[in-house]
N, C-alpha and C positions, 0 to 999 in steps of 0.2 A: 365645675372646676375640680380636680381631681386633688387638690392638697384640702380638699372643705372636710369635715366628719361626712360622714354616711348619716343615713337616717337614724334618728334618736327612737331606740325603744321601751325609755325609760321613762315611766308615770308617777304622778306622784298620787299619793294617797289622801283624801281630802283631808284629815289629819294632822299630816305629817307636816314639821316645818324646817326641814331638811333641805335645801335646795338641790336640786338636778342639774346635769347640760342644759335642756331644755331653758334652764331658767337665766342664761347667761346671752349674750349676744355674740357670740366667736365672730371675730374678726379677718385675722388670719393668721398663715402659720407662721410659727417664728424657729420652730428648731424641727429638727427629725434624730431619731435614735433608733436602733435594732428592733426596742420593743414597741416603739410607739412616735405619736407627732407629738409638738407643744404649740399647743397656739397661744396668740394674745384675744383676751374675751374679754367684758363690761358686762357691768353688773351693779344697778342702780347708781351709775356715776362714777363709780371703781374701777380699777385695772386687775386685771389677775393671770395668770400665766397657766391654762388649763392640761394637762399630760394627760393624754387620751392612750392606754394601752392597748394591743392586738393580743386577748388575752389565747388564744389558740397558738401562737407565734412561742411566746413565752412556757404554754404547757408541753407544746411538740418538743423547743429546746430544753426543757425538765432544768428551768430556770425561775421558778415557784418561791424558792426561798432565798434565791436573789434579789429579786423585788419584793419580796417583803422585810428583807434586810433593809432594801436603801428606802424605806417610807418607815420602818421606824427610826432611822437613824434621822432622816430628815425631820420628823416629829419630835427626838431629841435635841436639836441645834438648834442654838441663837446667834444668829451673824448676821451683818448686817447686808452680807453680797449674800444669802444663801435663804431661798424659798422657806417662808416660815407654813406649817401646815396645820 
């Protein structure tokens, strides 16, 4: 199916208690945008809404500290319609 991720080539470190892709269930997609899809994913029993970037897309469009603009700002907000991160 052509809206799924590609192959995950992210490992985790026996370590680490970081969670990965890998470690969610993706579902399926629920949005599309310029730089990237949004899927709906699970994750022991949970709901989450996963933004997978094409990060090659975003450096050719020298769009770098656009998106690092809108993930701090979204890391500062509390609302209750708006993705807490």
């Amino acid at each position: 199916m052509e809206n799924q991720p590609t192959a995950c080539i992210f490992k985790r470190s026996s370590e680490s208690k970081d969670k990965v892709i890998t470690d969610y269930a993706v579902k399926r997609l629920i949005g599309t945008g310029t730089f990237g899809n949004v899927y709906h994913a699970t994750f022991e029993h949970k709901n989450y809404a996963i933004k997978i970037l094409n990060k090659s897309k975003i450096i050719r469009l020298n769009q770098i500290t656009h998106v690092m603009e809108e993930k701090e700002i979204l890391s500062n907000i509390s609302h209750p319609y708006i993705v807490n991160l």
